[in-house]
Backbone as JSON Lines, residues from 0, in Angstrom:
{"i":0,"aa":"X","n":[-7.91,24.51,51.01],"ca":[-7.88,23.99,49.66],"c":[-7.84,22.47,49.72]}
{"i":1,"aa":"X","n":[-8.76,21.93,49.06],"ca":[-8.61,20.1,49.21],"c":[-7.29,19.66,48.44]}
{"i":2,"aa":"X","n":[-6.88,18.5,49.1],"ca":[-6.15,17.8,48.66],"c":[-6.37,16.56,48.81]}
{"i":3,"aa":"X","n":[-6.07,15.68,47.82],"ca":[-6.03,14.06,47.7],"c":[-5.21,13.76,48.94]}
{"i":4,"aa":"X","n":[-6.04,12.62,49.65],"ca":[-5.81,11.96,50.6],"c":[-4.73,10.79,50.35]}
{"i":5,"aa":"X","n":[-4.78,10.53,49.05],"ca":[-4.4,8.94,48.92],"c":[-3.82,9.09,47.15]}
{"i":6,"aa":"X","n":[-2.49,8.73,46.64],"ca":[-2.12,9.21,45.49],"c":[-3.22,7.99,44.55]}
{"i":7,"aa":"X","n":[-3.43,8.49,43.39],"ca":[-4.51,7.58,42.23],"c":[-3.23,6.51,41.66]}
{"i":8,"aa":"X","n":[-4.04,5.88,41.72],"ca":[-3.14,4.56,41.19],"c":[-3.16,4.33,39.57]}
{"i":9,"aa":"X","n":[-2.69,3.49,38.92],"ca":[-2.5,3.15,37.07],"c":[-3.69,3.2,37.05]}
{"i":10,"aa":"X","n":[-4.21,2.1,37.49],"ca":[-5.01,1.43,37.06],"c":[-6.3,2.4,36.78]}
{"i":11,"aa":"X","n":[-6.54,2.84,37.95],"ca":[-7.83,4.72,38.35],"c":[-7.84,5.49,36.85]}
{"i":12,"aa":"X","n":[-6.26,5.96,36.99],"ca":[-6.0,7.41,35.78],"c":[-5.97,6.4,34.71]}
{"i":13,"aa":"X","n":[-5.5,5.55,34.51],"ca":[-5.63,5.12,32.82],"c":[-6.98,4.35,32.72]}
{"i":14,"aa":"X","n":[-8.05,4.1,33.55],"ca":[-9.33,3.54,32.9],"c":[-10.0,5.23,33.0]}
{"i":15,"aa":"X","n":[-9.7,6.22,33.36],"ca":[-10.53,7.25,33.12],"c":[-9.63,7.85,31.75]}
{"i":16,"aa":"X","n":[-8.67,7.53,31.48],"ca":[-8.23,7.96,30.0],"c":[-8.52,7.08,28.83]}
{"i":17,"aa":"X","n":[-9.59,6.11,29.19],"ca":[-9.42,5.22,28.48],"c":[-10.13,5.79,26.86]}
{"i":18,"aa":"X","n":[-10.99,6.89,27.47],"ca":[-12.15,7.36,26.43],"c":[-11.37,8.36,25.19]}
{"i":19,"aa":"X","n":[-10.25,8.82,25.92],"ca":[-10.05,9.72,25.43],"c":[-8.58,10.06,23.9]}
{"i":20,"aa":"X","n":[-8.79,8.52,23.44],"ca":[-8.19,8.4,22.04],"c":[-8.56,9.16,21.11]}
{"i":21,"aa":"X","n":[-7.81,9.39,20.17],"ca":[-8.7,9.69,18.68],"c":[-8.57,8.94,18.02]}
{"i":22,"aa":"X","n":[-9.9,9.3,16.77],"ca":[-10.22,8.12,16.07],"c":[-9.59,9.07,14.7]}
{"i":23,"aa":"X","n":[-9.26,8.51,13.93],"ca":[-8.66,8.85,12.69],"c":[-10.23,9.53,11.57]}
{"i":24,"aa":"X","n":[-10.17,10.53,10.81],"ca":[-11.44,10.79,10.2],"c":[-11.61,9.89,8.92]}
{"i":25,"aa":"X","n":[-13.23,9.96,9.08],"ca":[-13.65,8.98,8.49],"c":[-13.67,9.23,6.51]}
{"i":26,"aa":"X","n":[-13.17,8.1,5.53],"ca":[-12.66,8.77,4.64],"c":[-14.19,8.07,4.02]}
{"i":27,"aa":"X","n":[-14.52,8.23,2.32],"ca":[-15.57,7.8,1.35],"c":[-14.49,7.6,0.21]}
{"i":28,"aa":"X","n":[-14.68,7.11,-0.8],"ca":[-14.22,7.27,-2.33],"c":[-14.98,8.14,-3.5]}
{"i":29,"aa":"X","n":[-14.58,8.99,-4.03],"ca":[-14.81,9.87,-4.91],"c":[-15.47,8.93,-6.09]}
{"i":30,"aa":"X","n":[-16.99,9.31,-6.36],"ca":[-16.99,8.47,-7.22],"c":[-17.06,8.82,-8.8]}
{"i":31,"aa":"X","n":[-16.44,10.04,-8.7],"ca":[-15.93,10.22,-9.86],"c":[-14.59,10.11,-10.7]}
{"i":32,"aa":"X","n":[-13.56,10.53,-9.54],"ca":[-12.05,10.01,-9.65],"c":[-11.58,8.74,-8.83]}
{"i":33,"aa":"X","n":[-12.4,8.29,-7.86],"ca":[-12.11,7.02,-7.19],"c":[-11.08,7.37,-6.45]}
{"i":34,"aa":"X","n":[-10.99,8.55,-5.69],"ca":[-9.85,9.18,-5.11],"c":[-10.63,9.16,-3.22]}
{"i":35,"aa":"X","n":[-9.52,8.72,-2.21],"ca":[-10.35,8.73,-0.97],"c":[-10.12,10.64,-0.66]}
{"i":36,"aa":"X","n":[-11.47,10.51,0.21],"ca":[-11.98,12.24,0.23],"c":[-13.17,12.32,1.39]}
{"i":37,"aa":"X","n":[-12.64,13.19,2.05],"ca":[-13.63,13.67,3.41],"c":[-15.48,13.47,3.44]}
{"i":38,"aa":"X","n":[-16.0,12.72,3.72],"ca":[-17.6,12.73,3.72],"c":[-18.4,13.92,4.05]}
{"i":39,"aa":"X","n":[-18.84,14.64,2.88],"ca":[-20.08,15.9,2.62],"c":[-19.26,16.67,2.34]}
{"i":40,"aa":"X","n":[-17.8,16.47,1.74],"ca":[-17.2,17.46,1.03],"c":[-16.41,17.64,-0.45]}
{"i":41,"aa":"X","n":[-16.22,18.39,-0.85],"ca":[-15.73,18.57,-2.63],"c":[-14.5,17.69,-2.31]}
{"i":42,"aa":"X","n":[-14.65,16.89,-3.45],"ca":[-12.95,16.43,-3.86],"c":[-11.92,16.99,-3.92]}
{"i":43,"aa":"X","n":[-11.17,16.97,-3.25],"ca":[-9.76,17.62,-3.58],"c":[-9.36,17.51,-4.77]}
{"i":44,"aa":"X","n":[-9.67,16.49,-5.19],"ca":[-8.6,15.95,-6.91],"c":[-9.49,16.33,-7.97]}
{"i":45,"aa":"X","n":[-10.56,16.28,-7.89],"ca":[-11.43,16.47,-9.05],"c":[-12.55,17.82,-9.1]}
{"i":46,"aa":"X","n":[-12.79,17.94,-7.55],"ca":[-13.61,19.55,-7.58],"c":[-15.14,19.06,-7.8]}
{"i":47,"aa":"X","n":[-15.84,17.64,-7.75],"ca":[-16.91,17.17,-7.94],"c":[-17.72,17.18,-6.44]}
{"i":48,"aa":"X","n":[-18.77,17.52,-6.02],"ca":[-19.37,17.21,-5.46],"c":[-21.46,16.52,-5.51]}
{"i":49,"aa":"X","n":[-21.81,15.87,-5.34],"ca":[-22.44,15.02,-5.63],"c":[-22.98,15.19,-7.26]}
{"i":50,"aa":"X","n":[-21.52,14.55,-7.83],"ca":[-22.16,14.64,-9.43],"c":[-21.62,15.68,-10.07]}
{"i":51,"aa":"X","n":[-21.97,17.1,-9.59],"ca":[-21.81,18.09,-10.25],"c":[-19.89,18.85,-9.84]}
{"i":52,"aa":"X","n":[-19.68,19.43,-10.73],"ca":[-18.51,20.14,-11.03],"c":[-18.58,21.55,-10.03]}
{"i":53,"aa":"X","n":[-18.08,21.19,-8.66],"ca":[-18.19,22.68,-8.04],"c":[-17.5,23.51,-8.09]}
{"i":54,"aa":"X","n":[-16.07,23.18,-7.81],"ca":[-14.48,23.89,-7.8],"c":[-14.11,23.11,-8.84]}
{"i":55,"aa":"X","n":[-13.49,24.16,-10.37],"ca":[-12.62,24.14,-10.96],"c":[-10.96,23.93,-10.82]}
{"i":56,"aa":"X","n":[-10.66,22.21,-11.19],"ca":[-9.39,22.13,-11.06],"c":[-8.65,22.06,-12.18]}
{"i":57,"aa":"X","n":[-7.46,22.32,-11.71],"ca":[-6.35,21.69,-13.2],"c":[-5.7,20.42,-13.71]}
């Protein structure tokens, strides 16, 4: 079974983790309630999607 010859140093393991952040999702403004809301999806607050009234809210 192989084993590492030589232990990885900081510098090795954290530039190969370097990629591996997350990025926070990307938000749009509702431009019917001006409410921020997921891109290609219905408003949470208002139930509008491009224009039209999809989901009925209260």
């Amino acid at each position: 079974m192989p084993v590492p010859k030589r232990k990885t140093g900081k510098a090795v393991r954290d530039s190969r983790r370097a990629h591996d952040a997350l990025d926070a999702p990307a938000q749009s403004v509702c431009p019917q309630c001006h409410q921020p809301k997921l891109p290609h999806h219905v408003c949470s607050s208002c139930g509008y999607y491009k224009g039209k009234e999809v989901v009925e809210t209260d």
